[in-house]
Backbone bond lengths (Angstrom), bond angles and torsions (degrees), N, CA, C in turn:
res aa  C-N    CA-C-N  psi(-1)  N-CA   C-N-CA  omega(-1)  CA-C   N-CA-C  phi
1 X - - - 1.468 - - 1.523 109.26 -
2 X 1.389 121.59 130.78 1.291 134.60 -179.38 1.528 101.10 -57.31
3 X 1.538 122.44 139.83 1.343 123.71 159.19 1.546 136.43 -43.17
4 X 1.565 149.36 76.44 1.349 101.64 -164.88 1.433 169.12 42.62
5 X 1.627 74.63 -100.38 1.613 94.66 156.54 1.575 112.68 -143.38
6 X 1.485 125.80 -174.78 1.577 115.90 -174.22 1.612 97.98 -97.94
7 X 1.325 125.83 112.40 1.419 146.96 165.40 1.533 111.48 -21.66
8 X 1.364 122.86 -14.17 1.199 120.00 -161.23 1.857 105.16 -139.85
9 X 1.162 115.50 9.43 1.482 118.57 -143.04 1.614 106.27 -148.14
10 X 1.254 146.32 64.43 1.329 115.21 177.69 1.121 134.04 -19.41
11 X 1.543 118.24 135.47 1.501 114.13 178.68 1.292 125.16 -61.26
12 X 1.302 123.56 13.15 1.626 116.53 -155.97 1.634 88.08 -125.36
13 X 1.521 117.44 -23.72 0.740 109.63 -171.92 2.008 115.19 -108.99
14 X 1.121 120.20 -22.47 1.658 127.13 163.91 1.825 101.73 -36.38
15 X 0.946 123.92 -48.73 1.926 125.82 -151.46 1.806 74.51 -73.06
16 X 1.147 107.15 -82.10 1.283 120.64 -173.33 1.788 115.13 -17.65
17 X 1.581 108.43 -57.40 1.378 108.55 173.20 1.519 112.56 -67.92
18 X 1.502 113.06 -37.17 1.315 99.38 177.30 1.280 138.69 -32.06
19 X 1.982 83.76 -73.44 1.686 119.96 -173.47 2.010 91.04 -44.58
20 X 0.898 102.81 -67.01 1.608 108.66 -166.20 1.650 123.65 -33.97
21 X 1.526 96.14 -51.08 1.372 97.84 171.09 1.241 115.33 -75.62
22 X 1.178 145.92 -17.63 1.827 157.25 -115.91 2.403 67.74 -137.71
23 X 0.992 128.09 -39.47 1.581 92.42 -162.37 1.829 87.23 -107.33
24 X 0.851 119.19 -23.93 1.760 107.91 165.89 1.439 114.66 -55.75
25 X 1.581 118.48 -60.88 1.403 97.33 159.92 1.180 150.57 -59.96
26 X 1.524 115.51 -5.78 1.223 130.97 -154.54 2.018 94.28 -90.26
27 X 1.716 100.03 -39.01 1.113 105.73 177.02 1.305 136.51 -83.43
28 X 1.917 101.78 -17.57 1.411 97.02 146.72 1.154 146.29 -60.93
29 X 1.576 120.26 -25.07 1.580 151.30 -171.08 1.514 98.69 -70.49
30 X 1.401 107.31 -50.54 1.711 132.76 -158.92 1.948 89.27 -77.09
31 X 1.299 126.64 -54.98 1.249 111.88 -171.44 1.786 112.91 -82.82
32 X 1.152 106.84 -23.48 1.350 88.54 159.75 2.035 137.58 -82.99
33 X 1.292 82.99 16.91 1.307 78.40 178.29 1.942 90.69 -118.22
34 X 1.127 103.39 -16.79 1.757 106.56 161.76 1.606 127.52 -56.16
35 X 1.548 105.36 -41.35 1.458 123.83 -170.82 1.891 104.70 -74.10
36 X 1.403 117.71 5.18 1.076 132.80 -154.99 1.413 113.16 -141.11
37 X 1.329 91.74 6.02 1.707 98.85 177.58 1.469 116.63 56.12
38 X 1.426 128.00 48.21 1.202 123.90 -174.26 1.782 94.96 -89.84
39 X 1.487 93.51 -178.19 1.415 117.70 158.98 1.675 120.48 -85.91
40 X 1.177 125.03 157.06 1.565 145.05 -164.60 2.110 100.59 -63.77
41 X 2.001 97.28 -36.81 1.305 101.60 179.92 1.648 106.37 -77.09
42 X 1.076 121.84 -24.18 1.764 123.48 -173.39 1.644 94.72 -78.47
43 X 1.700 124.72 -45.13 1.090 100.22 -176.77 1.245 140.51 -96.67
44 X 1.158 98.68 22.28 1.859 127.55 167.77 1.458 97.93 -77.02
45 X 1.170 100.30 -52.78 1.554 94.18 -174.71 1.266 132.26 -73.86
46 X 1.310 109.41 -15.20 1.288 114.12 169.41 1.584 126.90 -84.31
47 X 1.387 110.14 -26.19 1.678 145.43 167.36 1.547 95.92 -54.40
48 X 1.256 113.35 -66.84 1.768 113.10 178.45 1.420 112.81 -66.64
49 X 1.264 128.05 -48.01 1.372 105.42 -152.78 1.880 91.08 -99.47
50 X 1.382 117.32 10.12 1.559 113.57 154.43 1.545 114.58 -86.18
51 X 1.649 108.28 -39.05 1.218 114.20 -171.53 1.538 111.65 -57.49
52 X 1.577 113.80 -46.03 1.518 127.43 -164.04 1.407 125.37 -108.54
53 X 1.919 96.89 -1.10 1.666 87.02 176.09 0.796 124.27 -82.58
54 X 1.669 143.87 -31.12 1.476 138.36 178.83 1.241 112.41 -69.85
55 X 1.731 129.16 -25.48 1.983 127.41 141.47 1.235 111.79 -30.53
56 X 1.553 113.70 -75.76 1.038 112.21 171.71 1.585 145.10 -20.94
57 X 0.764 105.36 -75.03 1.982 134.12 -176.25 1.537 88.03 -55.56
58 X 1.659 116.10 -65.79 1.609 106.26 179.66 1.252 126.24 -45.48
59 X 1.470 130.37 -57.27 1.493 152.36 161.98 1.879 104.33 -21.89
60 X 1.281 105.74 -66.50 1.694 107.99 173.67 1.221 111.86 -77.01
61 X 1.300 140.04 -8.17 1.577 131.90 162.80 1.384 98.99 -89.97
62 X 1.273 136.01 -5.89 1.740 115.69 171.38 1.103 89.99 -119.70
63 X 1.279 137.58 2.98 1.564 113.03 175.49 1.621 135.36 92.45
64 X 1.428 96.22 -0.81 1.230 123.27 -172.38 1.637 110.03 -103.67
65 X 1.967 114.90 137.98 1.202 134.39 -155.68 1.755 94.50 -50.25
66 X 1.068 126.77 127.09 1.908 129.60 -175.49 2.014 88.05 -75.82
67 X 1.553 83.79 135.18 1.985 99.85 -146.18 1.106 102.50 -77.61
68 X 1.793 130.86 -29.39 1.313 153.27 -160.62 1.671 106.22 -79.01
69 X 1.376 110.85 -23.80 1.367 124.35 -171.61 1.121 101.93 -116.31
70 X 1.788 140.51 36.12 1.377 150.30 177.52 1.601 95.39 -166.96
71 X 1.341 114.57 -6.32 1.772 89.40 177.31 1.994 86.62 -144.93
72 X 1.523 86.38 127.49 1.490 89.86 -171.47 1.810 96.62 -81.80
73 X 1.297 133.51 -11.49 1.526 118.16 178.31 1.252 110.38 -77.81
74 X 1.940 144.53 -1.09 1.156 120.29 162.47 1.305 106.49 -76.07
75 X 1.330 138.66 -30.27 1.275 126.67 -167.57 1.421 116.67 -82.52
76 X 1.178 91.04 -33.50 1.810 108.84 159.27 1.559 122.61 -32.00
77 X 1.738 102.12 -70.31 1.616 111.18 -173.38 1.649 93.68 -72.99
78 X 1.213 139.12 -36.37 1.189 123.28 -179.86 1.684 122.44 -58.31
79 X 1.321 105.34 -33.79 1.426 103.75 -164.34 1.788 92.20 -80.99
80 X 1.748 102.98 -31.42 1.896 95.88 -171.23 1.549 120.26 -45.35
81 X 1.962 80.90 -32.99 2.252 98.80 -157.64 1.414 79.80 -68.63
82 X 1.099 147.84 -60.65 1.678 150.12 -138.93 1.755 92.73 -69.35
83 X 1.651 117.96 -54.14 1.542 110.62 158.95 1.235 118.29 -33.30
84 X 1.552 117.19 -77.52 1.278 104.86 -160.87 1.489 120.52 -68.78
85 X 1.389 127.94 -17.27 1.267 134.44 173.20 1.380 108.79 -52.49
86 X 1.327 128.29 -55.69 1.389 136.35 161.42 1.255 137.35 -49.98
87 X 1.827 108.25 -21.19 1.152 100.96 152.74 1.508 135.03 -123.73
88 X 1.145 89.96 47.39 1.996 109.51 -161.82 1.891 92.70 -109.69
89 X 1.209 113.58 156.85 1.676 116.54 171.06 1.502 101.62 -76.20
90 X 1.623 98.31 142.42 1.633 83.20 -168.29 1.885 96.18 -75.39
91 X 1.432 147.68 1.07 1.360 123.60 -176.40 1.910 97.81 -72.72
92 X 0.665 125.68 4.77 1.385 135.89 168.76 1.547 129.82 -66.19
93 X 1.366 97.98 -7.82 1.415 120.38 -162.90 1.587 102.22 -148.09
94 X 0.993 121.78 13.52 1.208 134.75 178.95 1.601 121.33 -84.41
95 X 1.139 133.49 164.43 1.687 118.99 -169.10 1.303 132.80 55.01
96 X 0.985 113.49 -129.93 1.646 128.17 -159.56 1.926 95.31 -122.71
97 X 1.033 152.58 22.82 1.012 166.35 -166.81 1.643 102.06 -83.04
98 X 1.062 103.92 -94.02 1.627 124.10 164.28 1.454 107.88 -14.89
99 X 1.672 94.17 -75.37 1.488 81.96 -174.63 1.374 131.40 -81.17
100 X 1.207 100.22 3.29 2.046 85.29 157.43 1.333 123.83 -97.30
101 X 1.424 111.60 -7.05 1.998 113.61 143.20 0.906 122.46 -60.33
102 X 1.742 123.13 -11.95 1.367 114.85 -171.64 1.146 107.62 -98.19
103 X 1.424 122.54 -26.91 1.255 143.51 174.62 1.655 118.94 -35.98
104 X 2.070 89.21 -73.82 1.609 93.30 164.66 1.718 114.86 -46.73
105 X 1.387 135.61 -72.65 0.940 148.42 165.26 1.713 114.71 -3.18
106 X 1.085 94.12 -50.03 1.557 97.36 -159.45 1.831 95.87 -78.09
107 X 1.557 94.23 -57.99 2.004 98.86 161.72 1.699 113.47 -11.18
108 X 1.369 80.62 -98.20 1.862 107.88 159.68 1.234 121.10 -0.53
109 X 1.048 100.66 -85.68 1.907 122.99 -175.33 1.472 103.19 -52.09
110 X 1.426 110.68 -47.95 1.662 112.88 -172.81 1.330 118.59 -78.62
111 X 1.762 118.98 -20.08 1.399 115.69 157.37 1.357 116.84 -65.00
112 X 1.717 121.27 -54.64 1.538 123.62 173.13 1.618 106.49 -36.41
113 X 1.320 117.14 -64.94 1.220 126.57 -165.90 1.433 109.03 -24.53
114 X 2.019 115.45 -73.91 1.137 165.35 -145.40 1.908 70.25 -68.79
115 X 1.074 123.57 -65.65 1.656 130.70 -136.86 1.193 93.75 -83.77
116 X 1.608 133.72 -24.69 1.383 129.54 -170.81 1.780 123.06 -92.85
117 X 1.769 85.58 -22.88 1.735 85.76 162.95 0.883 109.17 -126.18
118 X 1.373 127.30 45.37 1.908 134.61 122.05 1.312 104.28 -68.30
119 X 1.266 100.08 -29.30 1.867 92.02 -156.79 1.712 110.44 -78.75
120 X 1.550 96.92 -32.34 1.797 109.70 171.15 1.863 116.83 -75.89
121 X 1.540 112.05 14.27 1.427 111.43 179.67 1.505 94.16 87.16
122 X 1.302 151.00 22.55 1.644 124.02 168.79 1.282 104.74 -82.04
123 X 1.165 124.60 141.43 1.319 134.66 170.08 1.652 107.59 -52.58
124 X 1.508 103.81 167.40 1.966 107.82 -177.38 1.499 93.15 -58.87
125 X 1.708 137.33 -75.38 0.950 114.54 -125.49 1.822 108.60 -73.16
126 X 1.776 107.64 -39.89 1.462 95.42 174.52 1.159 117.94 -72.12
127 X 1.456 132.03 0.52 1.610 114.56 163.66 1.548 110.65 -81.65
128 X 0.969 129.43 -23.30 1.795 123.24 153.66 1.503 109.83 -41.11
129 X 0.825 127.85 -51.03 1.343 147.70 -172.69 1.431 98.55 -52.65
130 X 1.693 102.40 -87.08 1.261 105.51 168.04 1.737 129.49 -32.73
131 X 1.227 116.65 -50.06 1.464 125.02 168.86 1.966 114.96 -53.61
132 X 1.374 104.86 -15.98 1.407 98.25 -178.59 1.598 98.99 -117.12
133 X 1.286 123.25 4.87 1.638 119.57 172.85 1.666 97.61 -103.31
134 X 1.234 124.65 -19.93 1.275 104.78 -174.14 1.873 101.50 -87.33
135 X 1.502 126.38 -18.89 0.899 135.13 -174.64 1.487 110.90 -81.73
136 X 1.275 119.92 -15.89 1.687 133.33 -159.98 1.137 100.99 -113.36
137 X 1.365 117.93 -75.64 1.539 126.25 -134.83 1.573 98.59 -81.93
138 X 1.372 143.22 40.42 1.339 133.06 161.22 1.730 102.24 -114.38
139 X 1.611 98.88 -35.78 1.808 100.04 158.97 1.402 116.08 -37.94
140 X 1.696 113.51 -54.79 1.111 105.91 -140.59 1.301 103.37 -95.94
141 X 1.504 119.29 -3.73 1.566 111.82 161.85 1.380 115.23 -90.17
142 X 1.678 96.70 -6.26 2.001 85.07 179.03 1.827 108.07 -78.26
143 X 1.485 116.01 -12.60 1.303 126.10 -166.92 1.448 91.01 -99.20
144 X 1.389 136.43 -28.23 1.276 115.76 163.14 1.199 125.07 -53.65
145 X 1.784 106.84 -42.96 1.261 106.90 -162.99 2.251 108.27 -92.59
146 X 1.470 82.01 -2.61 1.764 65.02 177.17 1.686 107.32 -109.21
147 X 1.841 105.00 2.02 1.764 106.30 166.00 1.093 105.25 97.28
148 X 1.464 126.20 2.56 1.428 133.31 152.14 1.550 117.68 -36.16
149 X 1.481 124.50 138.50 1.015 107.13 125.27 1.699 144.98 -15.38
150 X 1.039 157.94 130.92 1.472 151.19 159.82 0.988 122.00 -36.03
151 X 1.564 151.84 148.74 1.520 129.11 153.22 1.456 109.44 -68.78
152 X 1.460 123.59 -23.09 1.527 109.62 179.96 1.287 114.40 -72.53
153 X 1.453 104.17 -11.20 1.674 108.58 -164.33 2.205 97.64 -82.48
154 X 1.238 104.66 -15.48 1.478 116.47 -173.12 1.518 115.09 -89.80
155 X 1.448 122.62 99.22 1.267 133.06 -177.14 1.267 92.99 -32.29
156 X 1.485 156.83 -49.75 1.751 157.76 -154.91 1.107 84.82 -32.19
157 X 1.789 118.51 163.09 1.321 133.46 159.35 1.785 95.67 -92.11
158 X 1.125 79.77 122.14 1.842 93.24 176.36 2.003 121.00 -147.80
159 X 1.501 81.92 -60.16 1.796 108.10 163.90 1.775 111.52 -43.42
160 X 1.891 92.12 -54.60 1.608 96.61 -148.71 2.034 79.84 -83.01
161 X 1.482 137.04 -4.18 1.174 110.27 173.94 1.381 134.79 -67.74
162 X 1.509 91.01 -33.81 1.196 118.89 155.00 1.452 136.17 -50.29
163 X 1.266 117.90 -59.73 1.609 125.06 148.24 1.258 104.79 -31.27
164 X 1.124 137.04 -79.98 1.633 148.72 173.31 1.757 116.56 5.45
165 X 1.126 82.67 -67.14 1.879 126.07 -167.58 1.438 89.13 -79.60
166 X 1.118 146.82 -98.31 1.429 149.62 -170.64 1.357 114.27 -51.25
167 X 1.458 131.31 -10.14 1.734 130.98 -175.62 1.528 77.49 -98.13
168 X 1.407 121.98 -59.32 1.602 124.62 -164.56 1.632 103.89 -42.15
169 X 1.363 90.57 -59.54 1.859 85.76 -176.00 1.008 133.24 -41.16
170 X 1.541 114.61 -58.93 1.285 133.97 167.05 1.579 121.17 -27.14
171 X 2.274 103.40 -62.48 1.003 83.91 -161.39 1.541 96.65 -101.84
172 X 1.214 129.90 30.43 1.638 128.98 145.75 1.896 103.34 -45.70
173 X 1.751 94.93 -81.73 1.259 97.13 -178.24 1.179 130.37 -15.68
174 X 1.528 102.74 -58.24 1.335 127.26 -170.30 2.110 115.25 -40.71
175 X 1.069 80.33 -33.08 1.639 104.59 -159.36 1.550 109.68 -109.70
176 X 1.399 107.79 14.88 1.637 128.82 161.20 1.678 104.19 71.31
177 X 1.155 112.15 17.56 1.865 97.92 172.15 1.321 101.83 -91.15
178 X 1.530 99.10 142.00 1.578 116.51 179.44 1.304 135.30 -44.99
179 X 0.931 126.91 119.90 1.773 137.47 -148.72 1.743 108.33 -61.23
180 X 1.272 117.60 -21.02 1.581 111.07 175.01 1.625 90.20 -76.68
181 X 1.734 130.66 -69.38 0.924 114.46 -155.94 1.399 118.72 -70.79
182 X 2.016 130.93 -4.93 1.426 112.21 154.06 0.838 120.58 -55.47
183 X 1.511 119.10 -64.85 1.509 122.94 -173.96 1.226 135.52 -42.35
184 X 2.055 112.98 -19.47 1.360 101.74 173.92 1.618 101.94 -92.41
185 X 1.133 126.42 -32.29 1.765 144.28 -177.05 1.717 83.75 -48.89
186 X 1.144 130.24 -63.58 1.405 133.21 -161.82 1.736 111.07 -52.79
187 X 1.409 104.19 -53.44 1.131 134.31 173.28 1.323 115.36 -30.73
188 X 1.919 97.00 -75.68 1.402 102.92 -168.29 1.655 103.13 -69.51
189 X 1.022 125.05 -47.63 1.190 135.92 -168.91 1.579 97.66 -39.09
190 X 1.706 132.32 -72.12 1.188 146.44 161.31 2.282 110.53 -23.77
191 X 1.160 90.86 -57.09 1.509 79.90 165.66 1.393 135.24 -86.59
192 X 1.283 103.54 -11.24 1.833 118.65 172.76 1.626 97.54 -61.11
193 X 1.261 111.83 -67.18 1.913 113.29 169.24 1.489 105.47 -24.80
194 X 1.621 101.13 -91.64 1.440 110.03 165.91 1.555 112.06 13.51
195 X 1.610 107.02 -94.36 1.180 151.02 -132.25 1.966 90.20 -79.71
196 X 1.284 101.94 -45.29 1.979 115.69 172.60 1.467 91.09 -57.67
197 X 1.005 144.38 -74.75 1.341 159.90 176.58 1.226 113.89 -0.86
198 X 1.472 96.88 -83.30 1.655 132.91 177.85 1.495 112.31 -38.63
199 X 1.799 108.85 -62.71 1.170 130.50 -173.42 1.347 117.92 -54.83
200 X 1.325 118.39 -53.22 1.714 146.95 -144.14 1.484 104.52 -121.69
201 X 1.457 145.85 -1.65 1.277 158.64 -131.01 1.550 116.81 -21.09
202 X 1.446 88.29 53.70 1.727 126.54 150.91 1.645 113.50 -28.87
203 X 1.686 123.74 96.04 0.825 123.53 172.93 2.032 120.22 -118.50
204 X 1.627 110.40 141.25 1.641 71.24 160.25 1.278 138.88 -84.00
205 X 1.425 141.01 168.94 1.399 142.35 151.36 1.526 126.36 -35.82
206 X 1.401 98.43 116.42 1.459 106.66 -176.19 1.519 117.68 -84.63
207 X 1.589 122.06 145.06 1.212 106.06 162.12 1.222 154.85 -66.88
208 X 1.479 105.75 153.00 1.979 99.44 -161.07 1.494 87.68 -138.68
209 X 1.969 68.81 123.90 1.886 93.47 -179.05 1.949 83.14 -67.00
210 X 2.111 74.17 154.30 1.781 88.26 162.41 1.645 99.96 -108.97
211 X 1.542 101.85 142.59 1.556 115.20 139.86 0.994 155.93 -81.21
């Protein structure tokens, strides 16, 4: 049985983070299967199963009802973004645009994440975890499936923004400040990285074999 509400999250405000991240990814999924000349049915599919896989994957690692298959508006905003992607000019989608929707999004998603398996009993450190798989892992099957590279496989700060945002939350909570003002502190903080990233092409350090 679903919680109420999310233990860590105002209720007014969880839908809100959801929906948000759930149609940024949805439209990353949706334009890469655009940039490729697909069909309207390929980029539905890519819109959903970017939009809802890192929900997903979290939902069955805590044990909790998978949300997309109890609330007909994630599948909803996913299938709309995959509409309008298809019928927008693609210079519209061009640049750096995208990715600073993805930015918020990724924030977003990784606070919900973080806040939803607190709310099912996970302890802090694997709900960090959780907060950065529900924020990740729908990328990283949309890059499986379109033959990408990974984003984890990409020195970029992207992963650790995520970490950021979902460790922050946690250990806000942790330390008794009030759950609207972690979650946005977590937030921004998670897209400020992001956002350094984007701007500055902020990467981490890769490893170097020794000889």
């Amino acid at each position: 049985m679903v919680p109420t509400s999310l233990s860590t999250l105002p209720t007014a405000l969880a839908p809100i983070l959801d929906l948000a991240g759930l149609a940024v990814f949805a439209a990353s999924g949706a334009l890469a299967a655009a940039k490729r000349g697909q069909t309207i049915v390929t980029l539905s599919f890519f819109a959903l199963i970017t939009g809802v896989g890192g929900g997903t994957v979290r939902d069955l690692m805590i044990g909790a009802p998978v949300f997309w298959v109890n609330d007909s508006r994630a599948a909803a905003v996913c299938l709309i973004t995959a509409m309008l992607i298809w019928i927008t000019p693609e210079r519209w989608w061009q640049g750096r645009a995208l990715a600073w929707f993805d930015a918020v999004g990724l924030a977003a998603y990784a606070v919900f994440g973080a806040a939803k398996a607190l709310s099912y009993g996970v302890p802090p450190v694997p709900a960090m975890v959780m907060g950065v798989i529900s924020a990740c892992a729908g990328g990283i099957i949309r890059d499986v499936l379109a033959g990408e590279p990974s984003i984890i496989m990409r020195p970029e700060i992207y992963v650790t923004a995520a970490a950021l945002a979902a460790a922050l939350h946690v250990g806000l909570i942790g330390l008794g400040i009030p759950v609207a003002l972690a979650a946005t502190i977590a937030a921004l903080a998670g897209f400020a990285l992001r956002a350094a990233a984007i701007g500055w092409n902020l990467s981490l350090p890769a490893y170097r074999q020794r000889r």
